[in-house]
PyMOL commands that place a pseudoatom at each C-alpha (Angstrom):
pseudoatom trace, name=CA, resn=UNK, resi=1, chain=A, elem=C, hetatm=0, pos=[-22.781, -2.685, 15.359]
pseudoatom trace, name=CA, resn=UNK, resi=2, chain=A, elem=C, hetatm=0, pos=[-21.771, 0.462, 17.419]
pseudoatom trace, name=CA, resn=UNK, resi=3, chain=A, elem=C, hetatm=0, pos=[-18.856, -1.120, 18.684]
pseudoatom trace, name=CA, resn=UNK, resi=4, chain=A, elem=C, hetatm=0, pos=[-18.077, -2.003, 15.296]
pseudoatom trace, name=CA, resn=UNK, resi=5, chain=A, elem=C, hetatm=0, pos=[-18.264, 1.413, 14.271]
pseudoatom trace, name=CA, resn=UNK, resi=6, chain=A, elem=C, hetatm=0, pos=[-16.559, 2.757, 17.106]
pseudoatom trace, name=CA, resn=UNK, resi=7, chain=A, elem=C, hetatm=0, pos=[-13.361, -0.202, 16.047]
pseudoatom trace, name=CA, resn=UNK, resi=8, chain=A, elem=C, hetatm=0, pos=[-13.319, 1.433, 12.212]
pseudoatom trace, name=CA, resn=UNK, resi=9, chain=A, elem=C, hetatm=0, pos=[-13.075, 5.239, 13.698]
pseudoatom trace, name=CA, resn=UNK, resi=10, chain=A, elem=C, hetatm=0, pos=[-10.360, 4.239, 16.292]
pseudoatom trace, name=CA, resn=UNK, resi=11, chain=A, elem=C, hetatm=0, pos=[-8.644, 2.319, 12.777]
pseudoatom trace, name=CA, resn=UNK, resi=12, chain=A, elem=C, hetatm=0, pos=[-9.447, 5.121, 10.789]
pseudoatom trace, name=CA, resn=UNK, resi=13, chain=A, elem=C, hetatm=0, pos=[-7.214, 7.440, 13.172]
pseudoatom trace, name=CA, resn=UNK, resi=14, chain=A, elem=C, hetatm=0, pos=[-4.631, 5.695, 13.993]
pseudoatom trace, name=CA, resn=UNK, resi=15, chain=A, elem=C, hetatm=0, pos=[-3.712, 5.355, 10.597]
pseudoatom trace, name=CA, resn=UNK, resi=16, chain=A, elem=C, hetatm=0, pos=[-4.041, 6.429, 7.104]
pseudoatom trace, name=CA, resn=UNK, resi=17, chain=A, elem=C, hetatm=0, pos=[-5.380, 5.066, 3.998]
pseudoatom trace, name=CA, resn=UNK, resi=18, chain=A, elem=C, hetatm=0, pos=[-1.649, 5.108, 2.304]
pseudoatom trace, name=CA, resn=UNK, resi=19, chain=A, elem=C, hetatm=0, pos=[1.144, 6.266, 4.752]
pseudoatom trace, name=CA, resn=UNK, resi=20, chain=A, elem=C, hetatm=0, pos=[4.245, 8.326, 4.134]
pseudoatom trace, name=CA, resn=UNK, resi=21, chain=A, elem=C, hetatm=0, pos=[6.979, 6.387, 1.888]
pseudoatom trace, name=CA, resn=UNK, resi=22, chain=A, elem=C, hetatm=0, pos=[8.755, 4.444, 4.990]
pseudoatom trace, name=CA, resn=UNK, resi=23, chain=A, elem=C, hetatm=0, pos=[12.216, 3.255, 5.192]
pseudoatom trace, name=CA, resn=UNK, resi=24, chain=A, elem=C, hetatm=0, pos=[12.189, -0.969, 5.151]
pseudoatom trace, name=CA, resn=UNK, resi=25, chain=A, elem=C, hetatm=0, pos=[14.131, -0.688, 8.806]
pseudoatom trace, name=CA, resn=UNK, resi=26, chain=A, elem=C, hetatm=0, pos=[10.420, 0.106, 10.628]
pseudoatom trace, name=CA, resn=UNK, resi=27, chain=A, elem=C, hetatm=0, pos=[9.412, -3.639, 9.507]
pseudoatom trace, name=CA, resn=UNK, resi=28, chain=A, elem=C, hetatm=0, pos=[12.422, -4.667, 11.625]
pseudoatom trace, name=CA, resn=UNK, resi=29, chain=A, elem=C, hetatm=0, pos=[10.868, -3.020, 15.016]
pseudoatom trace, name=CA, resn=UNK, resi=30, chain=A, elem=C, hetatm=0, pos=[7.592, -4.494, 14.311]
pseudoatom trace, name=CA, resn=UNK, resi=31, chain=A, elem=C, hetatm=0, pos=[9.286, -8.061, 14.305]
pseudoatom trace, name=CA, resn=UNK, resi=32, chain=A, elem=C, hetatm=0, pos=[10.837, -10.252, 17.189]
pseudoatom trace, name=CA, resn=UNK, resi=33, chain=A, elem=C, hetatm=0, pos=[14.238, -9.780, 16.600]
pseudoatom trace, name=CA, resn=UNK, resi=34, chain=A, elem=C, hetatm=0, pos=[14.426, -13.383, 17.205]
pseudoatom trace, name=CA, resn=UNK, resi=35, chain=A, elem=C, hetatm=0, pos=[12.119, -14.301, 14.540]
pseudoatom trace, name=CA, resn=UNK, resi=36, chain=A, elem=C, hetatm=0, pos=[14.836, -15.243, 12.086]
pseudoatom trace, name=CA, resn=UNK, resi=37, chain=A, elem=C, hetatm=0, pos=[11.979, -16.354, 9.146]
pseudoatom trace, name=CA, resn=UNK, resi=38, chain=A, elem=C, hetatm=0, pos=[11.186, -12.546, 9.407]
pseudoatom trace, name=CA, resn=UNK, resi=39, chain=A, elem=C, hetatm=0, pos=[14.049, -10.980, 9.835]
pseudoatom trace, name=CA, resn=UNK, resi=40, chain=A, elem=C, hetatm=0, pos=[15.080, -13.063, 6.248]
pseudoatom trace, name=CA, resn=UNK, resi=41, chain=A, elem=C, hetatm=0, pos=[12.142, -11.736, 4.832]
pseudoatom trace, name=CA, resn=UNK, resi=42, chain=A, elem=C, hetatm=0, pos=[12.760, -8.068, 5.699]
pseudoatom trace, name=CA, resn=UNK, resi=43, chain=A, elem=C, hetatm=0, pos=[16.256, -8.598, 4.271]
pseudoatom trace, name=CA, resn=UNK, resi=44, chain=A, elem=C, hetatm=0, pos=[15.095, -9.908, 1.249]
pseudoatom trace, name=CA, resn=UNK, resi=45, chain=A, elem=C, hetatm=0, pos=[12.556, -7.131, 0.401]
pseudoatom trace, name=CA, resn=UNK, resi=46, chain=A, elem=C, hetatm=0, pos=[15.700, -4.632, 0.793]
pseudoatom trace, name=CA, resn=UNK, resi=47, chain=A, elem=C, hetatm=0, pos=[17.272, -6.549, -2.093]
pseudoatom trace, name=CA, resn=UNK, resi=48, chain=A, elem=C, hetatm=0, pos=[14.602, -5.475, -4.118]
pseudoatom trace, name=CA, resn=UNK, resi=49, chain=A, elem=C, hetatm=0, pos=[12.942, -2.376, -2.760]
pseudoatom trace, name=CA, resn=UNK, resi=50, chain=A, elem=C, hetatm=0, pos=[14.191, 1.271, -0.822]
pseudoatom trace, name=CA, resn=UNK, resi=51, chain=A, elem=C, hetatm=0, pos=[11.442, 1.988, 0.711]
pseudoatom trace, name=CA, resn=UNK, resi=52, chain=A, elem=C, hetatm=0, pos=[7.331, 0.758, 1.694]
pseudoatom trace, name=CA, resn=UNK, resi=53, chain=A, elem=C, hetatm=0, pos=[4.242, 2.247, 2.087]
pseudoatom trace, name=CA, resn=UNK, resi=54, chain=A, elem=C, hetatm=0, pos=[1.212, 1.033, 4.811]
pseudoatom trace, name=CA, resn=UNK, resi=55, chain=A, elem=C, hetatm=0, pos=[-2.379, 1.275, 3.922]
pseudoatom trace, name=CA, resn=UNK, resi=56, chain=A, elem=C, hetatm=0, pos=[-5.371, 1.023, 6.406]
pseudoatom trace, name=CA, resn=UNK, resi=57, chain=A, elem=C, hetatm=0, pos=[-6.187, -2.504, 7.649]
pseudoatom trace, name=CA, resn=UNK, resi=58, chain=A, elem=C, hetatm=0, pos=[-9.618, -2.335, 6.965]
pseudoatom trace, name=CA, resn=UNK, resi=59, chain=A, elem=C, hetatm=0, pos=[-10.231, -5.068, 4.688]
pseudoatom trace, name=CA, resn=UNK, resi=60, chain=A, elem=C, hetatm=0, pos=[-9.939, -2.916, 1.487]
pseudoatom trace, name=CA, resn=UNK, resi=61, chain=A, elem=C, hetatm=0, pos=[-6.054, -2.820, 1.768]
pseudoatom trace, name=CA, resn=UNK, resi=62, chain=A, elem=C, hetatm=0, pos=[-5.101, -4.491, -0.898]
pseudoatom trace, name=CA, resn=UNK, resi=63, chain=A, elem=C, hetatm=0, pos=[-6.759, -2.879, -3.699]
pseudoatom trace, name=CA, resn=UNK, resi=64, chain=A, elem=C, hetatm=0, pos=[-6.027, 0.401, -1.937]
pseudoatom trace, name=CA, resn=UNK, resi=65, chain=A, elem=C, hetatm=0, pos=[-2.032, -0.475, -2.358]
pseudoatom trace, name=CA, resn=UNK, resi=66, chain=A, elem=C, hetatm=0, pos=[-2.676, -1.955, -6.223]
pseudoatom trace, name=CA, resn=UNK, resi=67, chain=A, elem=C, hetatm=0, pos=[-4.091, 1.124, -7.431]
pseudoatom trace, name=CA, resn=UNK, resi=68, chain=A, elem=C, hetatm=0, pos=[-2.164, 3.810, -5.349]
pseudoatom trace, name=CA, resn=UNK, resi=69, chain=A, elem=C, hetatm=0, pos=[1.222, 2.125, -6.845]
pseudoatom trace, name=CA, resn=UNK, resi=70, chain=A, elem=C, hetatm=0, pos=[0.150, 1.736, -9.955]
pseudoatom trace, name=CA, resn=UNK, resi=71, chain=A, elem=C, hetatm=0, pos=[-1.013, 5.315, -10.266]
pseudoatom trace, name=CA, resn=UNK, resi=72, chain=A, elem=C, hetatm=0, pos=[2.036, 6.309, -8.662]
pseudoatom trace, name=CA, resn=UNK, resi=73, chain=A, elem=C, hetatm=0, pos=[4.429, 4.142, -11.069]
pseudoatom trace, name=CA, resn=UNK, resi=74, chain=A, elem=C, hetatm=0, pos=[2.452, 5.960, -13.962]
pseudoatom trace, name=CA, resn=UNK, resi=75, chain=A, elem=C, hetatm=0, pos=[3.988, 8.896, -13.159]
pseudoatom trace, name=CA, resn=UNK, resi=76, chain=A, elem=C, hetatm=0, pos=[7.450, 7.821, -14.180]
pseudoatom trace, name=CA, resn=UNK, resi=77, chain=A, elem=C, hetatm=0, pos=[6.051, 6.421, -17.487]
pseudoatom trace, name=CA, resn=UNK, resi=78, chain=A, elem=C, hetatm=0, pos=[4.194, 9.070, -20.030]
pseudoatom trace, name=CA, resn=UNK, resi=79, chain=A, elem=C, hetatm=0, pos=[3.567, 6.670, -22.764]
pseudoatom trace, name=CA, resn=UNK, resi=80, chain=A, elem=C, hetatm=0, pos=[2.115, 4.674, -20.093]
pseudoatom trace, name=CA, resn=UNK, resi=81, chain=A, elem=C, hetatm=0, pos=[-0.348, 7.167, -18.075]
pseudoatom trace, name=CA, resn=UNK, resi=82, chain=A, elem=C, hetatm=0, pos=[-1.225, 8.167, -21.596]
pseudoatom trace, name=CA, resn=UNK, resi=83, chain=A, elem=C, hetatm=0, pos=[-2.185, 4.526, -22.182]
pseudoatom trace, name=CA, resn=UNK, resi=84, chain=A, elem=C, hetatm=0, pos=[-4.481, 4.259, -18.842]
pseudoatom trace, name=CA, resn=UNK, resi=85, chain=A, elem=C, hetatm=0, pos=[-6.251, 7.550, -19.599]
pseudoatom trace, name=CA, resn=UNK, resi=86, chain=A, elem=C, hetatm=0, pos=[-7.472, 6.417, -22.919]
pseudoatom trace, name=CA, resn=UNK, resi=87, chain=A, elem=C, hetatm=0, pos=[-8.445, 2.754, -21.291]
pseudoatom trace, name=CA, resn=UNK, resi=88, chain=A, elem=C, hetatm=0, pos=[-9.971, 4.445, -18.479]
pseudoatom trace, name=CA, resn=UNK, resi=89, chain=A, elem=C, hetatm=0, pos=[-11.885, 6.809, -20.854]
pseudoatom trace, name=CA, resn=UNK, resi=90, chain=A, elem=C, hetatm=0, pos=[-13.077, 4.086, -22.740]
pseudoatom trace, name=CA, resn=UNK, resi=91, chain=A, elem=C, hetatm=0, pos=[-14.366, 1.967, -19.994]
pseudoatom trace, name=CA, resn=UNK, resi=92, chain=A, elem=C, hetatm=0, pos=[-16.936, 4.290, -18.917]
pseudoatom trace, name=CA, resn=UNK, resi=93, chain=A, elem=C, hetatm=0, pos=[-18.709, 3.764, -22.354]
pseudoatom trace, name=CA, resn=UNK, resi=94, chain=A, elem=C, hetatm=0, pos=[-18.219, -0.153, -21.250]
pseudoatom trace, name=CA, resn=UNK, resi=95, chain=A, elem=C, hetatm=0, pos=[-19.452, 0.388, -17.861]
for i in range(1, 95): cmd.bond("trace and resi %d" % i, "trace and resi %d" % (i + 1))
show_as sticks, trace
zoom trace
């Protein structure tokens, strides 16, 4: 269990729960260049997308990134946010 422990800190400061926004080129350094399924991949993403963020491998990753860019997408969209505030108020009478 301590070593386990002692493998989240070292996780925990290497990296952060949601990075930076990072240009798609730093998923091309963390690829073979040779891997050409990858390297598709990559180019594919920049069809559709400027820019990534990285969460925490920690086993919660996923959900972190769902709710950080959907919180982050309400921002662009009033009628929106002002949607999820009055579903979010409402759910704690649920809960």
């Amino acid at each position: 269990m301590a070593q386990q422990d002692r493998i989240q800190q070292e996780i925990a400061v290497q990296n952060p729960l949601v990075s930076e926004r990072l240009e798609l080129s730093v998923l091309y350094k963390e690829y073979a260049e040779d891997d050409n399924i990858y390297q598709q991949k990559i180019k594919d993403l920049h069809k559709k997308y400027s820019y990534i963020r990285k969460t925490r491998p920690d086993g919660n990753c996923f959900y972190r990134a769902f709710g950080f860019s959907h919180l982050e997408a309400l921002l662009d969209d009033s009628k929106e946010l002002q949607r999820f505030k009055a579903v979010s108020a409402k759910s704690k009478e649920d809960l």
